[in-house]
C-alpha positions, 0 to 999 in steps of 0.5 A: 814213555809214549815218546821212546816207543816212537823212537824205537819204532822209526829205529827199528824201521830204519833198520829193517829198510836197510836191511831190505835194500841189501837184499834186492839184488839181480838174480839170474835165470838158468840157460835155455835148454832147448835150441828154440831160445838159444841167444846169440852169444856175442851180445852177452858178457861172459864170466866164470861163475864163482862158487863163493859167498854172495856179499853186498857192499852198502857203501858202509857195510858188508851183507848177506844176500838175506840182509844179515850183515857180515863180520868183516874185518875193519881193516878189510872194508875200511878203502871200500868205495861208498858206492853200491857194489855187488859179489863174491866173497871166495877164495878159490876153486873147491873152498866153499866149505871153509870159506863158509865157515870164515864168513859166517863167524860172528862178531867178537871171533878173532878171524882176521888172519883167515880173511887174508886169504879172502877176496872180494870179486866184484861184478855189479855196481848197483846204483850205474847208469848205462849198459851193463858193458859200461858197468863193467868197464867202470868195475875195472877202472874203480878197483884200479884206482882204489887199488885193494889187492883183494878187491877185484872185478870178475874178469868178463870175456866176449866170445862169438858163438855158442861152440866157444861158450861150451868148449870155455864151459868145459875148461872152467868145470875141468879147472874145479870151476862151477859154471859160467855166467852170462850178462846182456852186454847192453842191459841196464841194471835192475834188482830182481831173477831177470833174463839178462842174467843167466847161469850155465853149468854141466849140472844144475842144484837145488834144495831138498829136507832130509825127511829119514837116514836111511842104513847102508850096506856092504862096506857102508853097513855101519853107515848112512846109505841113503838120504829120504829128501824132500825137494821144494815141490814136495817130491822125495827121493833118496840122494845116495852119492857124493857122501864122504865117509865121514859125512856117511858116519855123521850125516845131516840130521832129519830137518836139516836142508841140503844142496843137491847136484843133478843132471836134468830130470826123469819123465816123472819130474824127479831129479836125475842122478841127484848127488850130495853136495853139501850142508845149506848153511843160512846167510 
């Protein structure tokens, strides 16, 4: 008996250290605000920011940024290299949603025509040597030799000056785009939020609890007015816009987390002009 649950023991840790290793990845900083630490943009990478589902590839499996594997297809792994790779899962502008709900379905649900519609952006190689401009160029010859039409790296682009990132910005946010990625061009890899890796959107989102459903009024006075949340400091705040009418007639029930859109924040630390953006789903 004793043998067996030393068996199970170095299973499960086995386990778990796998599970582990899927979730230390390279995470980004927000974009400096003020002109004080703004970078010189030539010596960045510069990327669409994919509103999709971040997916890491073990050389066997699919996970989760939180270490949970992926119901994937067979066939839709089955090519994938045995390196390390880091990405997207994502279908295209404005599909988070229903993205969302093809992932995260478990195993044993017959969704492999709905993963047809997926691909899998890559833009990190984990386990690489060399600077992150070198990285980028071995992305861009693997996928090719591999030729999976739905494995493909984020195209990187050089731009020369901060004018050009923004005008770009703008372009990309006018398209249903998020935002912009921006990565050190001579940077080596390492897991963990670094400020080689930053994130530029119009607005910035963050978490927040629905602490009470608050009624509306006028035209929504049989509806959800409001949402009383909860952010991660403690501060609440109602959240009143970027409703649907049916998210007003069925909102998110107390105690569920939400993502929430804003631009900037009040003098007092609250979040400016906060707006619904979705339900956060677990991954």
């Amino acid at each position: 008996m004793q043998y067996f649950k030393k068996i199970l023991f170095w299973a499960l840790l086995s386990l778990f250290s796998s599970l582990s290793s899927a979730t230390e990845l390279l995470l980004a900083k927000v974009y400096p605000e003020t002109s004080s630490d703004h970078i010189e943009i030539s010596e960045w990478l510069v990327s669409e920011k994919l509103d999709g589902v971040r997916a890491f590839w073990n050389g066997e499996k699919l996970y989760f940024r939180s270490g949970r594997e992926i119901n994937a297809p067979a066939w839709f792994t089955q090519d994938f290299p045995q390196q390390k790779l880091d990405g997207e899962l994502w279908m295209r502008r404005g599909t988070f949603s229903k993205l969302s709900g093809i992932v995260r379905r478990e195993e044993g649900v017959d969704h492999s025509e709905s993963w047809k519609k997926i691909k899998y952006k890559i833009f990190e190689l984990p386990d690489e040597v060399g600077t992150f401009m070198q990285r980028a160029e071995k992305m861009v010859a693997l996928t090719e030799h591999l030729e999976i039409p739905w494995l493909t790296p984020i195209k990187q682009h050089q731009l020369k000056s901060e004018e050009e990132l923004f005008i770009w910005l703008d372009q990309v946010v006018a398209a249903d785009g998020e935002g912009v990625m921006l990565h050190r061009a001579n940077s080596l890899y390492h897991a963990g939020r670094s400020s080689d890796l930053l994130k530029l959107k119009k607005w910035q989102d963050a978490e927040a609890t629905v602490i009470k459903i608050l009624p509306g009024n006028g035209k929504y006075s049989e509806m959800m007015g409001a949402l009383l949340v909860e952010n991660g400091v403690g501060r609440r705040f109602k959240i009143g816009s970027g409703f649907s009418d049916r998210e007003r007639q069925t909102p998110p029930s107390v105690g569920t987390l939400i993502t929430y859109k804003y631009t900037g924040v009040t003098s007092s630390g609250l979040p400016r002009f906060a707006s619904f953006m979705r339900i956060r789903k677990p991954f």
